[in-house]
Every structure is written in C-alpha cells, then in structure tokens.
C-alpha positions in Angstrom: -5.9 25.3 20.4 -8.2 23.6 17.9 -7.5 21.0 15.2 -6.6 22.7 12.2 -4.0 24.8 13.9 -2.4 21.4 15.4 -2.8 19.5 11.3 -1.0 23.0 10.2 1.9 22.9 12.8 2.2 18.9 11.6 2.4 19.7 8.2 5.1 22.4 8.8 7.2 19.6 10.6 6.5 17.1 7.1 7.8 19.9 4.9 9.8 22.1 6.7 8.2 25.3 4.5 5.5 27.5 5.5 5.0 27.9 0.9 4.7 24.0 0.7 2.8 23.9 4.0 0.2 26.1 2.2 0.0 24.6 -1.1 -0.7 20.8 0.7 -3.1 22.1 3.0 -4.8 24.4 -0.2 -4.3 27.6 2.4 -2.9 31.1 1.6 0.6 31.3 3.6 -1.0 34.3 5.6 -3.5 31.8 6.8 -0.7 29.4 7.8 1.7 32.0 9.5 -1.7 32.8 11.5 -2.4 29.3 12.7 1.3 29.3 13.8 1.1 32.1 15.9 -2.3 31.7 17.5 -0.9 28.5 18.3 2.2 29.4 19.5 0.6 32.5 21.6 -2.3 29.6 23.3 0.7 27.4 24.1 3.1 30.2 25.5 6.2 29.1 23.6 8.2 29.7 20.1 7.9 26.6 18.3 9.4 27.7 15.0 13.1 29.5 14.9 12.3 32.2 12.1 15.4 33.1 10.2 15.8 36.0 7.6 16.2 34.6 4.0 15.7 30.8 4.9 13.4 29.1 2.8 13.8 25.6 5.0 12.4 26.0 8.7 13.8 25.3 11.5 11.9 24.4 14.7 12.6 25.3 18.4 13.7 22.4 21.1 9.8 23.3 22.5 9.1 22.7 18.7 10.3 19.3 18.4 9.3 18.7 22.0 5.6 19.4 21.1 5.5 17.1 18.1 4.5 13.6 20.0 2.0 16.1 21.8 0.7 17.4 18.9 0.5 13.7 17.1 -1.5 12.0 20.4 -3.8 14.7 20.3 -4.9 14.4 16.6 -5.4 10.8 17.4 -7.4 11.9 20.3 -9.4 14.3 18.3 -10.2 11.6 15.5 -10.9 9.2 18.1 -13.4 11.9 19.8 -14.9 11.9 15.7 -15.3 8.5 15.3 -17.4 8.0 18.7 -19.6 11.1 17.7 -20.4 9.5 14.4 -19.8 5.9 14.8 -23.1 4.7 15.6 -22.0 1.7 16.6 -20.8 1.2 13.0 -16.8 0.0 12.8 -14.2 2.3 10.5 -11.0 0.9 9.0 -8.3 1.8 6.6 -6.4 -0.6 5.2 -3.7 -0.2 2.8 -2.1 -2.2 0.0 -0.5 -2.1 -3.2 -2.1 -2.4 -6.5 -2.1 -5.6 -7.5 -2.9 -6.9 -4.2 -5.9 -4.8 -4.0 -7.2 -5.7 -7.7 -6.2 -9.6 -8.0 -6.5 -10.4 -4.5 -8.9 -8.2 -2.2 -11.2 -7.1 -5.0 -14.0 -10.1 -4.1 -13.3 -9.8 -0.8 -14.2 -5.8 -0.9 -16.9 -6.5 -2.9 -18.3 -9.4 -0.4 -18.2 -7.2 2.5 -20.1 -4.5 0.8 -22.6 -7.2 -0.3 -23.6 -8.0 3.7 -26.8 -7.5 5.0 -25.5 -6.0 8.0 -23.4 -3.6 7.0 -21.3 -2.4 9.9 -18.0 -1.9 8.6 -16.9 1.3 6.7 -13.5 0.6 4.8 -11.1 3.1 3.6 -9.1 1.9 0.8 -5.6 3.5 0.1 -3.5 1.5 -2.9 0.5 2.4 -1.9 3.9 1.0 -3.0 4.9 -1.5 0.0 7.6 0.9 1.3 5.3 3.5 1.3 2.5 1.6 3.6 5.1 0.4 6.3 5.6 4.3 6.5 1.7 5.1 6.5 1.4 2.7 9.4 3.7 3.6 11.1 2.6 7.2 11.3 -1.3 5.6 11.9 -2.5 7.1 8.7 -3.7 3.2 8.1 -5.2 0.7 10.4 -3.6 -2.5 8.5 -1.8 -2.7 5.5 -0.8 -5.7 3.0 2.4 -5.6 1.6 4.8 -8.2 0.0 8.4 -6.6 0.4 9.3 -7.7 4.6 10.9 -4.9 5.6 11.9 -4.1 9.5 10.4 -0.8 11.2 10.9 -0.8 15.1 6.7 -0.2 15.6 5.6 -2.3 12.7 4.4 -5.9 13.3 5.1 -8.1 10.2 3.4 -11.7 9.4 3.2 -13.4 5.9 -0.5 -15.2 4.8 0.1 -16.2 1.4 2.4 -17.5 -0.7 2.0 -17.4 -4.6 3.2 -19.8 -7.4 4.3 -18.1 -10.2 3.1 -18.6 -14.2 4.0 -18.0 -17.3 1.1 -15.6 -19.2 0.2 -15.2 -22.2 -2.9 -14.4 -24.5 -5.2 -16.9 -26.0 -3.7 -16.6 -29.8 0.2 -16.5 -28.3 2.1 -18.1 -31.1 4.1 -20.9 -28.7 1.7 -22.6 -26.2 2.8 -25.5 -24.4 1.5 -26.5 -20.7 5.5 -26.4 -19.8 7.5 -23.2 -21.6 11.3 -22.4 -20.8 11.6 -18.9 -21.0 14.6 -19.0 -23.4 11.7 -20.1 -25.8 9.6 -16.9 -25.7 11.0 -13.6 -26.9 12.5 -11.0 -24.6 11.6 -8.2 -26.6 7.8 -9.0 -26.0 7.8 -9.5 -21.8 5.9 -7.3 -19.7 7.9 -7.3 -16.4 6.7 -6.8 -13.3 9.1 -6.5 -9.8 6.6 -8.7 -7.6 9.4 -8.6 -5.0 13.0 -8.6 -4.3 14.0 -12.2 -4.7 11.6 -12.1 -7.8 14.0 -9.4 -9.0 16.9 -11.5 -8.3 15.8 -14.7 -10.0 14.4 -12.7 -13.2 17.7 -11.4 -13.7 19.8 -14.0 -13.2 17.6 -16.3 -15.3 15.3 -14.2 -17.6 17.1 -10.9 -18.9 20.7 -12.0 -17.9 21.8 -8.5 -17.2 19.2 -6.6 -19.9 17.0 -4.5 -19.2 13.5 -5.2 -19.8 11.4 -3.5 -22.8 8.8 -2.6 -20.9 8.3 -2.7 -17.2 4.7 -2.0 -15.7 3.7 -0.8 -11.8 -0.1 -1.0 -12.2 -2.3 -4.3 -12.5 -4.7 -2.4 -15.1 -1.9 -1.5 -17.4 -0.4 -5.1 -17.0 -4.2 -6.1 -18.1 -4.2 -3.7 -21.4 -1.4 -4.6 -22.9 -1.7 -8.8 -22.5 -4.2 -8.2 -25.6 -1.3 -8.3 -28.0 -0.6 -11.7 -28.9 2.9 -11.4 -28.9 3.0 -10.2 -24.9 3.9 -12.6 -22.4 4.4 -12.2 -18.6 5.4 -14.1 -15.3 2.6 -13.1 -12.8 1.5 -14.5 -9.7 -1.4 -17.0 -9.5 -3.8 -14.6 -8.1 -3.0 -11.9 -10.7 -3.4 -15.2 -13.5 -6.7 -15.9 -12.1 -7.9 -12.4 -11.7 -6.8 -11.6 -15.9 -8.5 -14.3 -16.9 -12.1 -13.5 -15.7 -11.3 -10.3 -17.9 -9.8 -11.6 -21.0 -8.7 -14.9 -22.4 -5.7 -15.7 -21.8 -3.1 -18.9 -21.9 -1.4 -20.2 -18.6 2.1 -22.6 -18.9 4.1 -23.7 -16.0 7.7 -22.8 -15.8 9.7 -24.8 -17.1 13.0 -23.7 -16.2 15.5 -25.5 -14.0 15.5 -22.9 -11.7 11.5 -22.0 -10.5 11.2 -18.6 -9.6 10.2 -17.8 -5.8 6.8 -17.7 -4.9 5.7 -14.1 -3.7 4.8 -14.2 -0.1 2.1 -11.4 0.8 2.6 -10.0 4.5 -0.1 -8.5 6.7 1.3 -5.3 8.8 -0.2 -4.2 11.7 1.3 -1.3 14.7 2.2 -2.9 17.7 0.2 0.2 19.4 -2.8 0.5 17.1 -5.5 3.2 17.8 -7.9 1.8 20.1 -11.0 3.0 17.7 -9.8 0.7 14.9 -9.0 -2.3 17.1 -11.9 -4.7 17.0 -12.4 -3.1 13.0 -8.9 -4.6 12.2 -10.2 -7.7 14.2 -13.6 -8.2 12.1 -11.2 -7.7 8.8 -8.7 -10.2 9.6 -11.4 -12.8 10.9 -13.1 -12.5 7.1 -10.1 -12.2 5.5 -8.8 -15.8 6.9 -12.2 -17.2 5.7 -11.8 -15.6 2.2 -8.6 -16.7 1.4 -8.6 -20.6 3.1 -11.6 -20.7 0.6 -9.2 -19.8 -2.6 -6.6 -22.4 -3.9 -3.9 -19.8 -3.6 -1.6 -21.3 -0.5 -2.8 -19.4 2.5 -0.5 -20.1 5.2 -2.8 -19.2 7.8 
C-alpha cells in the first residue's frame, strides 16, 4: 500500500468516476483501475461495487469504511514528509479570499519573507469563503481567513477585524464632496462588490432598490482596473480604500446616507483538531498577524 494508490482511492470517493478520477490526477484510466486493484488485493477486500453500464461508482460498506483510514494515513504520510524535510523550518497553508489576501495580508506576506531568519514556509491558496471552510475542514489548509461566519461542526470561527466602509471614486470623479449620498452618484457607473451578506442586504435595500447592478466584480485586481474611469465609483472596505490608493489616485467620501452600511467583519478559521505538524506554524502566524494588524488603523478587535 503506498501513497499514490491511497490519493487515487480518495479521489475516486471526490468524483465518484474512475474517467474524472484520471483526468484530475493527469493518469490513463488503466493506471487508475490498477491502483484500485493492487490496493484492493494488499487490503484483502472489494472497496468499489463495479456495475455494468454505470458511469457513477458505487463503493462497498469496506469502501466507505476505509475512507477515515485512508484520510489519517495521508495525514500520516505528509506528516512523515514534513519531518524528513523540515529542517527545523515551520510549513503553513493558509487560505483566504482575494481581497483579503491583496488589501489586507499582502504587507504582511511580504514582511515575513523580508525576515532575517526565515523559518517559516507559507502556502498561499486565494478561495471564495465557502470554499475555505470546506478546505479546512478536509485539512487541505492550516488556517484560513474568511468574512462570511458560517457553522461547520469541526471548524472553529473567531472575527479580528471589523471594516468601515467608503465611498470610492477616482481622483477626476465629477462629484467630490467629503460626505456623498449615494442617490447623488449614478447607478449605471457602480462597481459592486458582495463583501458579505449583510453588505448584500443593506446595498439592496438602500443602493439598487431591487436592480441589478451594471457590473459586479469578484476579484480585487479587476476592481483596481476599472476605478481608472472617472465616472466609476464603489463602496469598498477601508483596507481595500487604502490598499487602491498606493496604486492609483483615487478620491475617498464618507457615506452619507441615513442608514451606514455594516462594517465587514473578517473571521479567522481554524480545525478544532489541526494537524499536529502545522500547530506551532499556525501559532508563529497568528502571533505576527496580531502585531501587524494592532499596528494598522483598521479596527482589530483583537
């Protein structure tokens, strides 16, 4: 029994298709039906139920019996790489979504890299927030950072920041005033972003009043590109105001509707079982990330 047979068997139980199995894992399906057996034959037991003219597999009770098995002993495995390689040097990956990771993290990245003693080696994956709780859960990330609060049974969820929100606009907007109701500005022109649920809630109930936005961005980059037309405005977060304006010149107004927006909360996510490899690499992160953001004017809440 070796690893890639145990990763092949896994991804079988993800897609429930020997083709798709083969095509994630970049295998020829005889290479996968192989991996199976040999498996199967080492372990002494039928772990898929094969069924003529099929395409969706099913697996045997041993099959789902053997999954926890088979997901301790990859974590065993990649345990048993990180102490061969590890050299007393600390592995983490940490997840978050992609304005988090540009607006927010980016100095802090880059600040870590910049030590002297570099011991740390981070992993960055950039995720939607429903998609990291998920990733966590199944330990495919040490820590993530999300800012949708959402309850899974293994996840661990605490908030540590808290975000006014601005109006945005570029340096030659045609209205700027420190204080700007957003009946004044034009709908057609918004860039919308969902920074979270209650966000969502607000926007529509205040903002578009049952339209749908123009245009409606995911990505900070894209966000960035298009508030070089004068005529653009956006509601953004103070970290993603501060971060656009290092890159381009841009004008900043309070809100100055009756009803503020809320302010986006960020949550940290952590497994209440976390691998024991990444324990005191999640520790060193946290411990820099609490300095790195008590030093911003952004409204850590510790």
């Amino acid at each position: 029994m070796n690893i890639s047979e145990i990763e092949t068997f896994l991804m079988i139980v993800k897609t429930k298709n020997i083709t798709k199995t083969a095509e994630n894992l970049f295998l020829s399906q005889p290479t996968v039906s192989h991996r199976l057996k040999s498996l199967e034959e080492e372990l002494g037991v039928k772990l898929i139920a094969r069924k003529k003219g099929h395409k969706q597999i099913e697996l045997t009770s041993q099959g789902e019996e053997f999954i926890p098995i088979a997901e301790r002993w990859v974590s065993v495995w990649q345990e048993m790489q990180l102490l061969k390689h590890s050299r007393e040097k600390l592995y983490l990956t940490v997840g978050c979504t992609d304005t988090l990771n540009s607006a927010i993290f980016f100095d802090l990245y880059r600040n870590m890299l910049n030590e002297k003693e570099q011991f740390i080696n981070l992993h960055i994956k950039t995720h939607y927030s429903y998609e990291l709780y998920s990733l966590l859960e199944n330990h495919e990330i040490d820590l993530g950072f999300v800012y949708h609060h959402l309850h899974f049974k293994n996840i661990v969820t605490k908030p540590v920041l808290k975000e006014k929100m601005y109006i945005m606009q570029a340096e030659d907007a045609p209205i700027k005033k420190p204080v700007i109701h957003t009946d004044e500005l034009n709908p057609d022109w918004e860039i919308f972003a969902s920074w979270e649920a209650n966000y969502q809630v607000w926007h529509d109930q205040n903002v578009s009043k049952g339209n749908r936005p123009r245009v409606e961005v995911d990505t900070f980059e894209l966000l960035l590109h298009l508030m070089s037309d004068p005529r653009m405005w956006t509601i953004a977060p103070v970290t993603v105001v501060e971060r656009i304006r290092t890159l381009r010149p841009i004008y900043v107004s309070e809100i100055g509707n009756t009803s503020k927006p809320p302010e986006r909360v960020t949550y940290m996510i952590k497994h209440k079982y976390p691998n024991e490899a990444s324990l005191k690499a999640v520790q060193v992160f946290e411990e820099k990330m609490k300095e790195y953001l008590k030093s911003k004017d952004w409204g850590y809440l510790g």
